[in-house]
N, C-alpha and C positions, 0 to 999 in steps of 0.2 A: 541208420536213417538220420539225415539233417533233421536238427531241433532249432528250435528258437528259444536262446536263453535256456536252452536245457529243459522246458516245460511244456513246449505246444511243438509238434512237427509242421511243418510248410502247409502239409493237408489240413488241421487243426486252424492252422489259419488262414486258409483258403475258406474254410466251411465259414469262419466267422465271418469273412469278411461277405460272401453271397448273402448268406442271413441277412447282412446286416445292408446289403445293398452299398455299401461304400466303395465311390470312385479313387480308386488308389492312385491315378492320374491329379486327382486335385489335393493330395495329402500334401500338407509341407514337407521341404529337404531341411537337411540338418540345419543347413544356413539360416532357415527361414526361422524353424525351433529358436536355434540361440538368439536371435535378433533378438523375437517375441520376446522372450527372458529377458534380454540384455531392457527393453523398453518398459517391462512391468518392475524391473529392480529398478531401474533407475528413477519414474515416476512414484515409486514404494520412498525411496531416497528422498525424492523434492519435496513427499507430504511430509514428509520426516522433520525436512532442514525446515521446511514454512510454521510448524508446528512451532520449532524450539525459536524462530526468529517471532511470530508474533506474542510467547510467554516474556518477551522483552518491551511488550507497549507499557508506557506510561500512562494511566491516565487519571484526569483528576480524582484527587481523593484515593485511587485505587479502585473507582467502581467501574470496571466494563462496562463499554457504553457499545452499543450496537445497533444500525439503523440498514430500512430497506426502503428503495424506489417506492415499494407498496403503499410506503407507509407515509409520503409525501403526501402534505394537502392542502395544494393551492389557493382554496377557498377558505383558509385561516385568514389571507394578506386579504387586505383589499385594495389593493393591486394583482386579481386575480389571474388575469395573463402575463404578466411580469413573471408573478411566481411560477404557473405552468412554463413560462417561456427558462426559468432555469433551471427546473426541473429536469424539462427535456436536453436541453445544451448540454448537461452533467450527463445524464444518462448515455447522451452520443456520444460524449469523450471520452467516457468510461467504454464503451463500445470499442471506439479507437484506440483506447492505450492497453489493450488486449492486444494486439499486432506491434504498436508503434510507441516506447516512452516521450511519456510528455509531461514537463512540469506546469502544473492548472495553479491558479489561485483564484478562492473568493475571497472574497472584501467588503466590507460595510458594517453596518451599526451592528451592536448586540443583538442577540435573540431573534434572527431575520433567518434562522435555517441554516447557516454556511455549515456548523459542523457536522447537522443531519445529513446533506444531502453531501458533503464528504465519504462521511460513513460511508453512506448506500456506495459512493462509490469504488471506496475500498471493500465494503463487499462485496460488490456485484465481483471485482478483480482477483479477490481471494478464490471466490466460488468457479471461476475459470480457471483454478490452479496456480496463481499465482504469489508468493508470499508476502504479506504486508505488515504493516506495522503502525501503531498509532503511537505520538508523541505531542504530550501536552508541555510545549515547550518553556512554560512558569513553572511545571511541577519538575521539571528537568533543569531549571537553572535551580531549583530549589533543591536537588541533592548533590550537583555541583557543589554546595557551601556546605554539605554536610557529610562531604567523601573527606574530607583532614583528619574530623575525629571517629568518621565509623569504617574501618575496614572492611564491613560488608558492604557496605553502601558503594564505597571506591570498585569492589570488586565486582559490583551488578552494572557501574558504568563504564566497566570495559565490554560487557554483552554489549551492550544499551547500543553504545559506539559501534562495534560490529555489526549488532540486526540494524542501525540504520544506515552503515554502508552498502550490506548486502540485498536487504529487500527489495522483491521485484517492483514495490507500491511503497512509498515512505510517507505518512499523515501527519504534517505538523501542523499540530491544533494552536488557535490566539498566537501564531507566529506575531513575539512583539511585544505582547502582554510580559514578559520578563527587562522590557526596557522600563515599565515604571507605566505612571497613569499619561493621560495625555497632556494634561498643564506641566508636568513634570517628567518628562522622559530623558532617559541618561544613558550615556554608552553603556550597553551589555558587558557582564564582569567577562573580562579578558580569558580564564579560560573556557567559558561557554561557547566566549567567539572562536578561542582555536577549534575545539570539539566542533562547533559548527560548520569551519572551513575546511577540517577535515573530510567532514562527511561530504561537502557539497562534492567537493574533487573529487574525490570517491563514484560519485553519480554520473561526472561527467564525462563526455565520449569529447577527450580534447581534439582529439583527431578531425573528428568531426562539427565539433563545438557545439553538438547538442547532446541533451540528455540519454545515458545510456541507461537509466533506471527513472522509470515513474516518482516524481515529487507530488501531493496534494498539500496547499499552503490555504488555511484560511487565517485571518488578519483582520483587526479592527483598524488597521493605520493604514497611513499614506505612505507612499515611496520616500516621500522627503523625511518622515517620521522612522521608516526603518533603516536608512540611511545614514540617521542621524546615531542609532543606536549599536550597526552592525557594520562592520567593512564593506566597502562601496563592491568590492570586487566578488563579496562572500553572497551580495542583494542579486549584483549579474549574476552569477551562476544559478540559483534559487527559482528569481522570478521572471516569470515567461512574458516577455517581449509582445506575442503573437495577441490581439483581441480575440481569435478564436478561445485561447487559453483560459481567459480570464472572464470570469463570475462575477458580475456586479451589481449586491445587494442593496445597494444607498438609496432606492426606491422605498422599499421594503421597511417594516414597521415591526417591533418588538412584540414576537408572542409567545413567548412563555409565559407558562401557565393556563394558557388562552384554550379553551376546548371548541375542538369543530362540532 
């Protein structure tokens, strides 16, 4: 008599299959099998690669910093609809760059939210399965000058370089703050800059001369200020053109510290 697998005969699994009410018309074909596999290993792979790409963020001091939409509260500013009004802008682009990369920047004074609601929006893009990264770009020019005497340090901004070529979401925090204060700003040390042109070209879809990977840019400076500091060509690639793209805080009033 035909067995199955040497264990059950055709009958054996005929009876299971009545019991058990199951339409053998709707079962998947092998094809269908391997796909499913081939779609759970290769999503098993992207949490993988997203994991090892964001143990590459910079952030100041070294303390993880994490923030959510939730945790927005318009009613610190008083400029109350301003701040809801960027609130939600961020929330919508963060919406949109789930489908489509786009390079955003916000701008304006200290302590006004830009890299809160950054955050939220490399979470919200993380939490959709996509890999991100945060870089505090002072505390990155700051091991720039201390990769000559520490060979681990040289050896952690070759990651560094990589997860911010490859990141679906790339977060550069005080983009700027490494040219110096504002009375006194100065070209970026020259290998920062290269690191930084690498990266950008890296991001960008020449073909199409837009962004092939999500940038978030928040900034205390003016174009004419990072211009001054970075290669003119390294600012075009970076910062997004479009006013949809761009966040702008110069309303907005310093509240740290400040409790809702």
């Amino acid at each position: 008599m035909e067995s199955t697998k040497g264990m059950f005969t055709h009958a054996d699994v005929q009876k299971i299959i009545d019991k058990r009410g199951i339409d053998v018309n709707t079962l998947p074909t092998q094809a269908e099998i391997e796909h499913r596999f081939y779609e759970r290993s290769m999503a098993a792979l992207n949490r993988k690669k997203a994991r090892a790409i964001y143990r590459y963020s910079v952030f100041p001091g070294d303390v993880q910093a994490k923030f959510t939409f939730e945790k927005w509260r318009p009613e610190m500013q008083t400029d109350l609809q301003k701040s809801r009004d960027l609130g939600n802008r961020a929330y919508k682009l963060a919406k949109q760059m789930q489908e489509t990369p786009e390079n955003v920047i916000l701008f304006g004074p200290r302590g006004t939210g830009k890299t809160s609601l950054a955050l939220a929006m490399l979470t919200s893009l993380r939490d959709e399965g996509q890999s991100g990264l945060f870089i505090s770009t002072a505390d990155l020019s700051n091991l720039m000058g201390l990769q000559y005497d520490a060979p681990d340090v040289r050896l952690r901004l070759v990651g560094i370089e990589r997860a911010m070529k490859e990141a679906g979401v790339l977060l550069l925090d005080d983009f700027g703050t490494e040219g110096g204060m504002k009375l006194d700003i100065k070209p970026v040390r020259r290998d920062m800059q290269e690191l930084m042109y690498r990266v950008a070209n890296a991001r960008l879809d020449f073909e199409s001369n837009s962004p092939r990977l999500s940038t978030i840019i928040t900034t205390n400076n003016e174009m004419s200020e990072l211009e001054h500091m970075y290669n003119s060509k390294l600012i075009s690639r970076l910062i997004p053109k479009s006013k949809d793209c761009t966040l702008n805080f110069e309303k907005l009033t310093d509240v740290r510290g400040k409790r809702s």
